[in-house]
N, C-alpha and C positions, 0 to 999 in steps of 0.2 A: 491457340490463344483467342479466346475472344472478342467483340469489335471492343466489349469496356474496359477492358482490360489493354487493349492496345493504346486508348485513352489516355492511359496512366503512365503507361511505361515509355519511355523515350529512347529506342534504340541508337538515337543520335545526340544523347545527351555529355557534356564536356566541364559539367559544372567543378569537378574536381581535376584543378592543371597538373597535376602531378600524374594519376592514373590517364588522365587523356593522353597527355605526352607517351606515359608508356605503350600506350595503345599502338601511337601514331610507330615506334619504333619496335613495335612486335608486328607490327603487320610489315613494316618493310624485310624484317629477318626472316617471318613465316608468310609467306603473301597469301598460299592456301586457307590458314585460319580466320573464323571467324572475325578475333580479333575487335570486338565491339562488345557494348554493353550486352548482358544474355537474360535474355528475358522468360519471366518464372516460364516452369511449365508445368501442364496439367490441366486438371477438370475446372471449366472457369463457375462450376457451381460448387467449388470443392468443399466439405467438411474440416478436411484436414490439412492444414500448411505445414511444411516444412521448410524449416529455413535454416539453410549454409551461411556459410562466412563468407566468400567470392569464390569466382571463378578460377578456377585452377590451369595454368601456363599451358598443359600440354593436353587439359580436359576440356572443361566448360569451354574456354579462350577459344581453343583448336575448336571444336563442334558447335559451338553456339547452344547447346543444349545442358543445362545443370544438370552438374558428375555425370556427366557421360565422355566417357576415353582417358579416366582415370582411376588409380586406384579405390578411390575412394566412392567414385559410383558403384564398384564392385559388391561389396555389402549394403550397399543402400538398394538398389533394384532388384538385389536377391530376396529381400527380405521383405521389400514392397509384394513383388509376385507371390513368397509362402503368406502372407498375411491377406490376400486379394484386392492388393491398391496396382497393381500392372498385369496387363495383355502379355508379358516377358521377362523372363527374370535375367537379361542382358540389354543395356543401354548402349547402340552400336553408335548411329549417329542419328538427325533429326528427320532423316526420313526411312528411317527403319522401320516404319508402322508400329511403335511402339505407345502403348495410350494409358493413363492413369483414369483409374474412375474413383471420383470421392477424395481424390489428394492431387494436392498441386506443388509444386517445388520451387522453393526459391531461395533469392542467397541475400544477409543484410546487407551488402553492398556486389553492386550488380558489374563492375568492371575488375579485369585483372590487375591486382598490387604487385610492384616488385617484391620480391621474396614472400608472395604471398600472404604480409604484415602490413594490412588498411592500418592508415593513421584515424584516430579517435573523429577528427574533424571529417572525415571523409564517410565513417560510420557516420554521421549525424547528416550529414552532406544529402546522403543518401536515405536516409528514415522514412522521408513524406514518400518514395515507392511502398516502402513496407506497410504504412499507414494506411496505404490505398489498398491495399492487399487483402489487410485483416480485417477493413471493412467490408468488404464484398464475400467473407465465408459465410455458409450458410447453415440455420439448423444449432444443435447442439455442435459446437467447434472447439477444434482441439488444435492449437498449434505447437510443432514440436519442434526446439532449437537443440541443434546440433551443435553443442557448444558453449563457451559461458561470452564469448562476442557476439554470439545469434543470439543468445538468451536476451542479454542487456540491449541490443537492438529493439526485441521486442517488446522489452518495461519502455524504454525512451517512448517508442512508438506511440502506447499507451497512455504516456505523460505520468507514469508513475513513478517511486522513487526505488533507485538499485537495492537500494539497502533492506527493503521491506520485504523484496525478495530473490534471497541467496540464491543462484546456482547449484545444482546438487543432481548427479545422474540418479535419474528414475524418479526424482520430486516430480511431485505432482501442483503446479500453481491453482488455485481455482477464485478465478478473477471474478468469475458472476456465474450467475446461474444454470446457463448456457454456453461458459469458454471457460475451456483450461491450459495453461502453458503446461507442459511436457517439457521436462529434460534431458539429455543424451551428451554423451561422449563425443565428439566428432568422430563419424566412421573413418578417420585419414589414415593411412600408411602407418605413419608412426605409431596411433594408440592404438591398433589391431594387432601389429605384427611386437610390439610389447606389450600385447596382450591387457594392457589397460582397459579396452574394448573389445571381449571375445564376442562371436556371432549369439552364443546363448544370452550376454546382455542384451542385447540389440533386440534381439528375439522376445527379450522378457517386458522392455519399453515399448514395443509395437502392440504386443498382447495389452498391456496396459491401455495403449490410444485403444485400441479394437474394446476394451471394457466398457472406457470411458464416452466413445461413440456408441456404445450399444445402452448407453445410462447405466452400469452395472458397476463403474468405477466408482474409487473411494477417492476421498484427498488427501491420504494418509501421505505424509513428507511434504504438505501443500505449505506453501510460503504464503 
């Protein structure tokens, strides 16, 4: 992470009593884990943001590192490595020497929820991270949410209105001239393994950003 980046993010941040609390009572059950806010990771010049929902109890939480030691990083860093955004097409832990180039990763809300379910307040709680985020990409920029709670994080962000632009996997947003939101499925357990999200979607939305960073994309499904 870089020094502007570190700027931004507040690894000792408690603004939301309810996730801080959980925090305080997941680290005394797991004392090994992380167990704190997790902070994006990636190229701090990146093109391409990706943005989760939170940290996940036995992933992100446990490693400090988004989707890594979860199912759900499974498909996310295989697909980063075939499309050439990682050094690795397995995310172990934070010092694995594993590196993204041109993409960075982050989640609209950077602490772990119980059952995984941020309250609305807590997304918003949490936005001015994100805000600081999509300022600093670089270049023609493509952000992609992974989900319709990533999505709407980043219209808030924005200060634009939900309504103007729907959620839809594989839509293409294009907000200006030079940035597009991207849509996706969340890579999670559940939408893989019911196949809601097979690898060939996944595959066919990364191909998409790789158009759209090469200028070659359209904004066909653009909201």
């Amino acid at each position: 992470m870089s020094q502007k980046n570190s700027l931004k993010f507040n690894p000792d941040c408690r603004d939301c009593p309810r996730l801080a609390d959980f925090l305080d009572q997941t680290a005394l059950k797991y004392p090994d884990y992380h167990a704190r806010p997790v902070a994006p990771f990636g190229d701090p010049d990146a093109q391409l943001l990706i943005v989760g929902l939170a940290p996940g109890m036995h992933g992100a939480n446990a490693s400090g590192r988004p989707f890594t030691g979860d199912y759900a990083g499974i498909l996310l860093y295989q697909t980063l490595y075939d499309y050439g955004f990682s050094t690795a097409p397995v995310s172990v832990s934070r010092d694995d020497g594993l590196q993204l180039g041109g993409c960075r990763i982050t989640n609209a809300v950077k602490c772990l929820p119980p059952q995984n379910k941020p309250q609305l307040d807590e997304v918003k709680r949490c936005n001015h991270y994100l805000c600081a985020e999509l300022d600093d990409l670089q270049g023609l920029a493509v952000v992609l949410a992974l989900g319709k709670i990533a999505h709407d994080a980043v219209i808030r962000a924005l200060e634009l209105r939900l309504s103007a632009y729907p959620f839809g996997h594989a839509h293409v947003h294009r907000m200006a001239d030079d940035f597009c939101l991207v849509d996706s499925y969340h890579c999670s357990r559940y939408n893989t393994q019911t196949r809601r999200l097979t690898p060939e979607m996944f595959a066919d939305v990364f191909r998409l950003v790789r158009q759209i960073m090469n200028g070659k994309g359209s904004a066909a499904g653009a909201g």
